[in-house]
C-alpha positions in Angstrom: 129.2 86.5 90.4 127.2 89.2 92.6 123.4 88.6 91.5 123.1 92.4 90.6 126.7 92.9 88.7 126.5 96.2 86.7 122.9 97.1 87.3 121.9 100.6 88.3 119.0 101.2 91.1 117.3 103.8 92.4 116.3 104.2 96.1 113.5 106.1 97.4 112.7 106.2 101.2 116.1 106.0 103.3 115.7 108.3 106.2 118.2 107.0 108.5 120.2 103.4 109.2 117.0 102.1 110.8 115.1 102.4 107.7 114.0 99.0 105.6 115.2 101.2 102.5 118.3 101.3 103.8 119.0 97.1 104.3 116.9 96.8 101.4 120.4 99.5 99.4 122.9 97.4 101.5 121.7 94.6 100.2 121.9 95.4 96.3 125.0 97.2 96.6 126.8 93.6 98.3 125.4 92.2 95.0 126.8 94.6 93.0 124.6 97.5 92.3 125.2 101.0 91.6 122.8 102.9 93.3 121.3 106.6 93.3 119.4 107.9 96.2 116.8 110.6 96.9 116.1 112.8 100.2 113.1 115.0 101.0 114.4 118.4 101.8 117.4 120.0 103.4 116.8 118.3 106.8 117.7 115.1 105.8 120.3 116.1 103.1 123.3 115.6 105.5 122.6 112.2 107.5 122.1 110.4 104.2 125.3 111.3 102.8 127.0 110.3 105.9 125.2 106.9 105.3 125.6 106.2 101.4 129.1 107.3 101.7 129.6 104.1 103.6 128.8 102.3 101.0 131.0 104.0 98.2 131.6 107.3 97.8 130.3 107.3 94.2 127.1 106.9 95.0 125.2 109.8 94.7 122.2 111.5 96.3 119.3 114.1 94.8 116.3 115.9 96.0 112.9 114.6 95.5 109.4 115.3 97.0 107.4 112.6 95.2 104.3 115.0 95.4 106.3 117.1 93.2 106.6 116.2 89.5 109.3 118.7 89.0 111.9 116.9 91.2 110.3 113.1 90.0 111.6 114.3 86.6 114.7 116.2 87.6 115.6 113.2 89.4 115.2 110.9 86.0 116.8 113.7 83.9 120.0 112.5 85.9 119.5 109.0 85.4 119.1 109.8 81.9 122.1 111.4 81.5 124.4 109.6 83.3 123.4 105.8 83.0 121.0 106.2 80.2 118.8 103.2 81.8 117.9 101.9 85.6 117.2 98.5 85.9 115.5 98.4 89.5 113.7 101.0 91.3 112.2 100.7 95.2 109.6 102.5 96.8 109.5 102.7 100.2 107.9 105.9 100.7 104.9 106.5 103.3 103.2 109.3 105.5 100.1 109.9 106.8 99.8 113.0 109.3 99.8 111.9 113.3 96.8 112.8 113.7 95.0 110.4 111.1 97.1 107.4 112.9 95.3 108.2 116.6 91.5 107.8 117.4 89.4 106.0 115.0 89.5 105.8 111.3 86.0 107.2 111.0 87.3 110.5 112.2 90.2 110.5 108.7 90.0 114.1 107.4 89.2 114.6 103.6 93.2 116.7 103.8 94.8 113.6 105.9 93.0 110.8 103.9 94.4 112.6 100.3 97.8 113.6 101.6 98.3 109.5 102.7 97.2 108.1 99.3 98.8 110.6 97.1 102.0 110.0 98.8 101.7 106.5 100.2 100.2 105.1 96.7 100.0 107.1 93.9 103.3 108.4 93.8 104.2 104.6 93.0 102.6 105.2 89.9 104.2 108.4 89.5 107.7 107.0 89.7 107.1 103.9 87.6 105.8 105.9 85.1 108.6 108.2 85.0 111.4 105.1 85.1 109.9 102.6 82.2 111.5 104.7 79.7 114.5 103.9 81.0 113.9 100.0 81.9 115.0 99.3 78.2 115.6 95.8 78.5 113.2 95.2 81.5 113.7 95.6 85.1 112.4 95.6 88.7 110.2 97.8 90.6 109.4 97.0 94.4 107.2 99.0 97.1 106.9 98.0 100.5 103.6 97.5 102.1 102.2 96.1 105.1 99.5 93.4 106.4 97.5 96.6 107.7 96.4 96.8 104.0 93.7 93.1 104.3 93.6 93.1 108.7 92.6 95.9 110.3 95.6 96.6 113.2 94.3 99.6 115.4 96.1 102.7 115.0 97.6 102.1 111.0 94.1 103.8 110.2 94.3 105.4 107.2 97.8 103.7 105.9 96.6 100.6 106.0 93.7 102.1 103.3 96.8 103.7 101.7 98.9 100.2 101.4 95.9 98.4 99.7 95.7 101.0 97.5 99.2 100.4 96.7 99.2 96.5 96.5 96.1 97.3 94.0 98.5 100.0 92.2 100.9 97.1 92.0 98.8 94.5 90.3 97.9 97.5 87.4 101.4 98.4 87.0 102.4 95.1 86.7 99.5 94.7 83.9 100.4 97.3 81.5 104.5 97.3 82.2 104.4 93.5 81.5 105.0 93.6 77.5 108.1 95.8 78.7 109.6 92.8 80.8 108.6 95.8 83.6 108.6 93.3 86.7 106.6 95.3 89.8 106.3 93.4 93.3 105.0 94.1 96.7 107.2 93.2 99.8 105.1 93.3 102.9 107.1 93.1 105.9 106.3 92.3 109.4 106.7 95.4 111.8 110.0 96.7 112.0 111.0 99.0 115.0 111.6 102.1 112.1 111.3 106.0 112.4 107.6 105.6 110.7 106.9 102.9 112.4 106.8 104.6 115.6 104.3 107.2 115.1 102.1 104.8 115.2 100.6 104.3 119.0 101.1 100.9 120.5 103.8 100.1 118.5 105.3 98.3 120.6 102.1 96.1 121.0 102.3 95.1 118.0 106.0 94.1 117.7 104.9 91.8 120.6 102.1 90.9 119.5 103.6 89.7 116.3 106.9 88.3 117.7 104.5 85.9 120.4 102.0 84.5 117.2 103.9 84.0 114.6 105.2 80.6 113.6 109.0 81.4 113.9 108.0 83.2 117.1 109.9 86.1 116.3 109.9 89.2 114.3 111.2 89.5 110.4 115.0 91.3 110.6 115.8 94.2 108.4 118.2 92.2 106.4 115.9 89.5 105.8 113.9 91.9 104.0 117.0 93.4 101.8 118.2 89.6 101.1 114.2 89.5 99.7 114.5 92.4 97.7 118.2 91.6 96.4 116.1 88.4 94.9 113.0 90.5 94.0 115.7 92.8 91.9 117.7 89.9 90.2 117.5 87.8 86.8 116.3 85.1 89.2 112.6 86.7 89.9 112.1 86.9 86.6 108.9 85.0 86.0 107.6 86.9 89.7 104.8 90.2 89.1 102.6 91.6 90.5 102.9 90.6 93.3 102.5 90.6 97.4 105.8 88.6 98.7 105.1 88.3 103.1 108.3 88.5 104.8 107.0 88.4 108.5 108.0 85.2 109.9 104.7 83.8 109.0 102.5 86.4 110.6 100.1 86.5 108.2 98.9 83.3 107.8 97.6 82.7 111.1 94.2 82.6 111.8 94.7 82.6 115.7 
């Protein structure tokens, strides 16, 4: 039996068939999942449906900003009325503005550093706050972070401030949605050629720098990462929280 047979989840982040999001939803539908997905805006309205419809044509997509509470509830208003529960939610929202990625991290504007932890981090908390309602009997919340958040890697700048504040959001969550068998993880992934990815100068670099020093000498693959959250999701995690699960080939424990 599929690991995630009759469980509904909610994905946040998909912005095209590159994106983690998107092996991470290809992954839990295999298993069995029904899922609901969100787009920001208009612009990106059309591509995704092109995408979730080849998964299954049920699947359905709705607007959602997640600086905007309006469209965080109006998305759960749905979920409310037509599943009346979600068992699994992922975050895999980030954005920090170009120019707080180039130059030096000293030079982070007040606007740029605010605008990457309100929407890199704290809509997290937004999101889990508006879905443990509906985790009646438990579930599984996972957000996607980087190494960037403990190493400094030139040019993440300000996300990497933004993805420890996440990881720290994490461990909280996980504290006070515990007694609700609330499960909230951390997947941080080894660089991944994605549309954020590369706004961030010498990408590149550090794919190869990655790929040449880690111990399986190459980099993570975008399923690898959805077969980690498909476990992350399931009955099988359950005794996982709050947690930062490395899925970079070993990257991150090298010292040299």
């Amino acid at each position: 039996m599929p690991q995630l047979e009759g469980k509904i989840g909610l994905v946040f982040g998909v912005a095209n068939k590159y994106s983690i999001a998107w092996a991470i939803a290809k992954a839990w539908q295999r298993e069995g999942a029904t899922l609901v997905f969100t787009y920001q805006g208009e612009r990106f309205k059309k591509s995704i449906q092109e995408l979730v419809d080849t998964l299954d044509s049920g699947f359905v997509i709705l607007q959602c900003d997640v600086t905007k509470d309006d469209e965080i509830a109006s998305v759960f208003q749905y979920i409310t009325e037509k599943f009346g529960r979600c068992d699994m939610l992922l975050h895999s929202v980030a954005y920090a503005p170009r120019e707080a990625l180039d130059g030096e991290f000293i030079s982070t504007s007040r606007d740029n550093f605010n605008t990457a932890l309100e929407i890199s981090a704290y809509s997290l908390t937004a999101l889990a706050r508006a879905v443990a309602p509906l985790m009646k009997n438990g579930g599984s919340i996972i957000a996607m972070s980087y190494y960037g958040s403990e190493k400094v890697f030139p040019h993440y700048n300000v996300m990497g401030v933004a993805k420890a504040a996440l990881e720290a959001s994490t461990r909280y969550l996980a504290y006070d949605l515990g007694t609700k068998k609330i499960r909230v993880n951390c997947i941080s992934a080894g660089p991944v050629n994605t549309l954020a990815a590369r706004g961030i100068n010498d990408f590149h670099t550090m794919l190869d720098y990655c790929e040449n020093h880690s111990p399986l000498k190459r980099n993570v693959l975008p399923e690898e990462i959805g077969e980690t959250a498909a476990f992350l999701a399931s009955d099988g995690s359950s005794g996982i929280t709050g947690q930062v699960i490395y899925v970079d080939c070993g990257y991150s424990i090298m010292g040299m």
